[in-house]
Structure formats: structure tokens, C-alpha cells
Legacy VTK file of the C-alpha trace (Angstrom):
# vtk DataFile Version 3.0
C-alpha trace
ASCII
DATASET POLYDATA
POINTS 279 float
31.680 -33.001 0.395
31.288 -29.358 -0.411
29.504 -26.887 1.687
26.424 -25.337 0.343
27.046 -21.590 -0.214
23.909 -19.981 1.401
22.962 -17.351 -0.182
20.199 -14.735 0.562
17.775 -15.257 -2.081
16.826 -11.613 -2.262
19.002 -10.436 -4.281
18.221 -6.146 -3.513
15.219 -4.355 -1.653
14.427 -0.223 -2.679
12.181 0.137 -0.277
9.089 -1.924 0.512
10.111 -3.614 -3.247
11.822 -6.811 -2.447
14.245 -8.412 -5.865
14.789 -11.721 -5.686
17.540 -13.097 -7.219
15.031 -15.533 -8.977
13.172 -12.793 -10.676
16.359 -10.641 -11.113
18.010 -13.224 -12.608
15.587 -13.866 -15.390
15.150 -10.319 -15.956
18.856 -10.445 -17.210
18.523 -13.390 -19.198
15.579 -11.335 -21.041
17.783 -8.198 -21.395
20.733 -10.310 -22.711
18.973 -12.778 -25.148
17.216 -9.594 -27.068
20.465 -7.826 -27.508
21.857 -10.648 -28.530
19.001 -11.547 -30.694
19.170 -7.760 -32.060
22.872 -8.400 -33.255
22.631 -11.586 -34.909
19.392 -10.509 -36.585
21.497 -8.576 -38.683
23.096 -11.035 -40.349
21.889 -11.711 -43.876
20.727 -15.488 -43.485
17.957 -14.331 -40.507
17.283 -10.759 -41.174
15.398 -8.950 -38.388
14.886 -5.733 -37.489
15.453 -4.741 -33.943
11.639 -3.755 -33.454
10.896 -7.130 -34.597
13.073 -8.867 -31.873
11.634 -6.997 -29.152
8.139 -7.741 -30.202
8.805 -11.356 -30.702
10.297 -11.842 -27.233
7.452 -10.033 -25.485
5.340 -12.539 -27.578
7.895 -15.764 -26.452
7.802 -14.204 -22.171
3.876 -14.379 -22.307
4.314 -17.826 -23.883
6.830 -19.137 -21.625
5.051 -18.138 -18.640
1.595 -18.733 -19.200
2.581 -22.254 -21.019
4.767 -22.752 -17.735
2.218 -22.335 -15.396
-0.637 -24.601 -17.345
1.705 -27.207 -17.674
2.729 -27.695 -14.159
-0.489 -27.376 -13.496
-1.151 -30.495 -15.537
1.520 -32.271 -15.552
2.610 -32.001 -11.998
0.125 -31.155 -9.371
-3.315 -31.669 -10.863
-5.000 -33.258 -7.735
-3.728 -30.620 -5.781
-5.181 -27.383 -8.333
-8.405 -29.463 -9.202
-9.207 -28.626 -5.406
-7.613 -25.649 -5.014
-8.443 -23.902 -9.007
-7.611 -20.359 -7.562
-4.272 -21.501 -6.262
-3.461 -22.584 -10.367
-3.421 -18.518 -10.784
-0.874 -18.277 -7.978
2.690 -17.817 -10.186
4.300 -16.092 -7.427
3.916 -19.094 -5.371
6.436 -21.357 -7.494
5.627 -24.501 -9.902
6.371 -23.578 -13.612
6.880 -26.525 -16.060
10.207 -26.130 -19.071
7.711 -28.368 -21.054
4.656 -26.441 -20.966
6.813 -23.006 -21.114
8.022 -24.972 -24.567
4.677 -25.296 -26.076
3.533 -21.740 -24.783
6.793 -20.723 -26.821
5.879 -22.682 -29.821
2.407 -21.386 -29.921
3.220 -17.567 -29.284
5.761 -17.946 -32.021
2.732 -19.377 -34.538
0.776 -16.474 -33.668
3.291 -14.006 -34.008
4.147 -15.015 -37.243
0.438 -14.211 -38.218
1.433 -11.103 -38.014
4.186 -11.203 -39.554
4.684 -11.572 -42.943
8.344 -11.063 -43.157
8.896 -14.106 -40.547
7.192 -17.681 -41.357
6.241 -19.751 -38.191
9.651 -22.001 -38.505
12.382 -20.172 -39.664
10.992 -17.574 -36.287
11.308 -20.901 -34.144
14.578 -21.359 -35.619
15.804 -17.892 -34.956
14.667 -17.596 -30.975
15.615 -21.266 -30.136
19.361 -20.246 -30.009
18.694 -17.638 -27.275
16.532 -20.543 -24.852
19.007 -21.705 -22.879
20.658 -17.946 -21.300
16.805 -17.654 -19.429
17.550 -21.816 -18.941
21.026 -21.792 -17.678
20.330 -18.625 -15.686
16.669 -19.980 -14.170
18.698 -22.967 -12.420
21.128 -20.784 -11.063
18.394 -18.872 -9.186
16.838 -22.219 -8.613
20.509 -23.533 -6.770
20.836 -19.963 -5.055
16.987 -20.571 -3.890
17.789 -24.057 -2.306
15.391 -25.738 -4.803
15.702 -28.472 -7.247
17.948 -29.820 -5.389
19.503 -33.433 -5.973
19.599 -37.036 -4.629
21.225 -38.167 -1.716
24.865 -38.789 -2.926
28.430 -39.462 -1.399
30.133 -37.922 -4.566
33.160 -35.293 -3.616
30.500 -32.401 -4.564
27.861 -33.492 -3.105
26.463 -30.711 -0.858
23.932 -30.659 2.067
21.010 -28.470 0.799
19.439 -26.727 3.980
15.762 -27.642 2.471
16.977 -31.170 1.812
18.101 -32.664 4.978
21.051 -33.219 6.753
22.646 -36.058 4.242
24.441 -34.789 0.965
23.294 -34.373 -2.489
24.170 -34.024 -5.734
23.700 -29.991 -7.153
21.965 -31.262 -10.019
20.765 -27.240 -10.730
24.636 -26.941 -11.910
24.564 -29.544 -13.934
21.558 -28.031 -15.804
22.729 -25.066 -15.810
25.939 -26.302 -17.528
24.047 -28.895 -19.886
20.625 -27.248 -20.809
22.285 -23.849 -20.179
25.936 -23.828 -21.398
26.510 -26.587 -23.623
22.919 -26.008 -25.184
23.920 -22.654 -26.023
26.766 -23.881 -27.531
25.666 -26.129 -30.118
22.922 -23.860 -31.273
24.846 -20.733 -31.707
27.315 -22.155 -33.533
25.101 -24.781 -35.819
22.486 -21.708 -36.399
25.643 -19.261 -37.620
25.287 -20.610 -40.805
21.938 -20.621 -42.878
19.847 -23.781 -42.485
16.501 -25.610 -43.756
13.394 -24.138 -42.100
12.904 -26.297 -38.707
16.568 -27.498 -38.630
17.864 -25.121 -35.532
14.286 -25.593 -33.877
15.032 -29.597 -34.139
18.486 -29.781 -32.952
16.895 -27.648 -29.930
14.010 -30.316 -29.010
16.422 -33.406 -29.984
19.377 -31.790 -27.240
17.189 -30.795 -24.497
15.768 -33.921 -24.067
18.764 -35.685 -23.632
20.366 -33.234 -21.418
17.521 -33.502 -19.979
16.535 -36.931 -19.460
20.078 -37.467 -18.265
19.985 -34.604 -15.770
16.933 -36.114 -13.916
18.750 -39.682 -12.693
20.663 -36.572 -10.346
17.427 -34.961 -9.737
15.403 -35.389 -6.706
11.851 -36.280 -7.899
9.363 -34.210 -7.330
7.843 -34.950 -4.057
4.332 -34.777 -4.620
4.843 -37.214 -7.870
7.740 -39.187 -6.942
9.171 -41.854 -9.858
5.811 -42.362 -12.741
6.861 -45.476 -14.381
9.964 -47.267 -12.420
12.940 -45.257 -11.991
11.771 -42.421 -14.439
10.324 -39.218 -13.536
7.792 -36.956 -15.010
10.651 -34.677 -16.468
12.295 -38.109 -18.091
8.601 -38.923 -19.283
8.197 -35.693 -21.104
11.515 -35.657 -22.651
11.440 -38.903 -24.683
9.209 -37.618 -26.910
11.967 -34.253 -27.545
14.613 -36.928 -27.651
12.474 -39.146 -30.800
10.444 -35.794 -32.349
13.977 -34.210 -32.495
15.886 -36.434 -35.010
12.433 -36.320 -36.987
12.281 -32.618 -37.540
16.119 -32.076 -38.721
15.408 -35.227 -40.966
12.203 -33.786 -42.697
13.940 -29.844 -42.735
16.530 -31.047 -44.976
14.581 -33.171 -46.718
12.781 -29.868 -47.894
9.476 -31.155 -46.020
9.245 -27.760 -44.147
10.485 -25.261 -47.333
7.087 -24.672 -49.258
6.896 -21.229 -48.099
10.112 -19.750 -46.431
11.895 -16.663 -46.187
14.337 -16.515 -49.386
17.334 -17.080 -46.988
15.741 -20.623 -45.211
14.532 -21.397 -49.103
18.344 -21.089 -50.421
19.572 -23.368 -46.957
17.002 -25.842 -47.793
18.521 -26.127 -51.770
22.223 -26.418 -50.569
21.113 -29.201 -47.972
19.428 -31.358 -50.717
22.559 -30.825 -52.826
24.271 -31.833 -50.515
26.251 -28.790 -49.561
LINES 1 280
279 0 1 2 3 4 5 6 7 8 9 10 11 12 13 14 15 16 17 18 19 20 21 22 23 24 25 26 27 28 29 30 31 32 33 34 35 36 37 38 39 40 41 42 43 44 45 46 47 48 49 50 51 52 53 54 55 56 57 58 59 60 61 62 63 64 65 66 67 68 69 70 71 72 73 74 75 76 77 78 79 80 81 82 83 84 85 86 87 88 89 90 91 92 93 94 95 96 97 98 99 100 101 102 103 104 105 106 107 108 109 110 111 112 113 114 115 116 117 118 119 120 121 122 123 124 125 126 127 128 129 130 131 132 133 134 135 136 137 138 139 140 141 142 143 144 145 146 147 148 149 150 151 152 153 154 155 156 157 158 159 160 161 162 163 164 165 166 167 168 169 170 171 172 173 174 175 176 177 178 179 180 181 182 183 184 185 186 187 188 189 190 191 192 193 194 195 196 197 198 199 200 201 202 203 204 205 206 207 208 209 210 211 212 213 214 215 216 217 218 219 220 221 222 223 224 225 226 227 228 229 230 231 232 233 234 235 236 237 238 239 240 241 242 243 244 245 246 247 248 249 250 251 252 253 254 255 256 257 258 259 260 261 262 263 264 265 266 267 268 269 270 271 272 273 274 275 276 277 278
């Protein structure tokens, strides 16, 4: 067994302003993902200007966190919020949802593309899924340095005894998110989206690999206590995921069959020919 480092959560104070490491932390994930969104957008298969970036991730923040926030409202604690609506407003209190933050995402992307008539809704999908999992892997950090999240009782060699979790060991199933939806994620969509690709096809390997790393994260994951297990041994973060893990497969399918290329940028356009060809 492996002792829990305890951190203080807050990371810095200036003053009466208290950081925690929480917010800190996903203020760098922000700062890193644009500049790193700002360099590859100047590669010739995406294309984006650097005041483009930084308007599309202001766009994909208000998404995230408003989509967040909804969805564990929904999804997670409606009882609770139906008696308490004010407390739904509450972010600063906790409870954000990755699947609502997803649609948010999704649906700030559609209506910055609107707006944009350089950048179809897809291929824009396409080019911010990549940078996802750095505010992922980064978020559960802060959530293991926050004692949260924590996992189930286990006797493994690295199991640890969370202080908010009791006195019996668990598994630090935030580290194993952070290294599956955070590391490895990163991974695979960095290098598959290096290379030009049908409209939708980085966006689907994004929806497909989350929900498996995912769903296979939450059999260390301590349920949620105020839902427990929804349907046998499967929680609400395994519920939500099967649909990634079949919609996933789907979209790559269709984006290089050419079902998402009627009106894309000419470099998703020229993808979407090599992929039929067979390139």
C-alpha cells in the first residue's frame, strides 16, 4: 500500500485571493492547449490563424463549463437541484459532468463556425479535439491532489488510503484517468490528426477512445454516492459512455466514406479523396 501524498489543495494565496490548485491547474491546461493549438494551426492541412484559436477556445471554455454544469445537473443530482434550483448556479461548489462539458463543446463549436466561414462545423471539431485531453489529464490531477474521485476499496500494491475515503485502501483511479483519458488520449490524436483526414475522422476517433478509457476507468471508480451503480454493476459514467464507444466507430466509418465532405475546407475535401482511394 502506498501512502496518500497530502497535499494542500491551495495551490498560492496574494492576499485575500486564494488559487487552488484545481482552478490553477486548468488555467494551465487553457494556456498550453492554445499555444499548442496556435502552432499546429500553421500547418497547411488545418490552417488557422492565431486570432482564430484564441477565439475558438474562449468559445470551447464557455461550452465546457456551462455544458458541465447542466449536465451534472441532469445526469447526476437532479432530485437534489429540482429542490434546491439556485444551488444548480453554484459552480464553485463542485459537480461538473465530462459528458455534458462534451456536448457544450460540440455546440459552441457549431456556433462558432457560424461565424466563421473559413472553419466548417467538423473539420473545427476535428482541429480542437486533439487538445481535450491536456484540460482532461490535468483536471484529474487536481481532482487526486483534491482527495476526490477517489477509487474502490482495493488491496492492490498502490492502493492508497484517501483521507475523504475512509480508513481502508483504494485504488487512485484519478491517475489512471489522467494517464488514459489524459496521456494516452493525447497520444493517439496528435499523432492520427498530424496528417490530413476526412471531415469528422479526428472528432470520431476522440468520442470512440474516450469511451472506452472511460468505461474501463469506472470498474476502479468509486460510484458516485448519491447515485450509486444505475443498472447492475455499471455506473452513470459507464452508462453515458456506451453510446461514445458505438457513435465513435460510426463517425470515422461515414468520414471516410465521404458522408461528412459536401462542404469542407479544401484541405479536409483533398483527405476525404485520398481516403476513398484508398490512400
Amino acid at each position: 500500500m502506498l501512502h496518500y501524498p497530502d497535499i494542500n489543495p491551495v495551490g498560492f494565496q496574494l492576499g485575500p485571493l486564494t488559487i487552488h490548485w484545481y482552478g490553477l491547474l486548468e488555467i494551465i491546461s487553457f494556456v498550453i492547449a492554445t499555444f499548442w493549438l496556435i502552432r499546429r494551426g500553421r500547418q497547411d492541412h488545418w490552417r488557422w490563424h492565431k486570432g482564430e484559436v484564441v477565439d475558438l477556445e474562449f468559445y470551447v471554455a464557455l461550452g465546457a463549463i456551462l455544458g458541465g454544469r447542466v449536465g451534472y445537473v441532469l445526469w447526476y443530482n437532479l432530485p437534489f437541484y429540482l429542490d434546491h434550483p439556485l444551488k444548480a448556479l453554484a459552480i464553485w461548489d463542485g459537480g461538473m459532468s465530462f459528458h455534458g462539458g462534451l456536448l457544450g463543446v460540440v455546440l459552441a463549436c457549431w456556433i462558432f463556425s457560424l461565424g466563421n466561414h473559413r472553419h466548417a462545423f467538423l473539420p473545427t471539431l476535428d482541429f480542437i479535439a486533439p487538445a481535450v485531453p491536456i484540460g482532461l489529464g490535468l483536471g484529474r490531477l487536481a481532482n487526486f491532489i483534491n482527495d476526490q474521485l477517489f477509487g474502490r476499496v482495493s488491496h492492490l500494491p498502490w492502493a492508497m488510503v484517501f483521507p475523504a475515503g475512509g480508513p481502508q485502501p483504494r485504488q487512485p483511479s484519478q491517475l489512471y484517468e489522467f494517464l488514459l483519458e489524459g496521456v494516452l488520449l493525447f497520444i493517439i490524436l496528435a499523432v492520427y490528426s498530424r496528417r490530413a483526414r476526412p471531415a469528422g475522422a479526428v472528432g470520431g476517433m476522440f468520442v470512440l477512445f474516450y469511451g472506452i478509457f472511460r468505461f474501463l476507468a469506472e470498474f476502479a471508480r468509486q460510484p458516485d454516492i448519491q447515485l450509486g451503480f444505475v443498472w447492475g454493476p455499471f455506473t452513470m459514467g459507464q452508462f453515458l459512455s456506451v453510446p461514445m464507444i458505438v457513435l465513435g466507430p460510426v463517425i470515422i466509418w461515414w468520414a471516410y466514406r465521404g458522408g461528412f465532405a459536401s462542404s469542407p475546407p479544401a484541405a479536409d475535401s483533398a483527405a476525404a479523396s485520398a481516403a476513398r482511394e484508398g490512400v
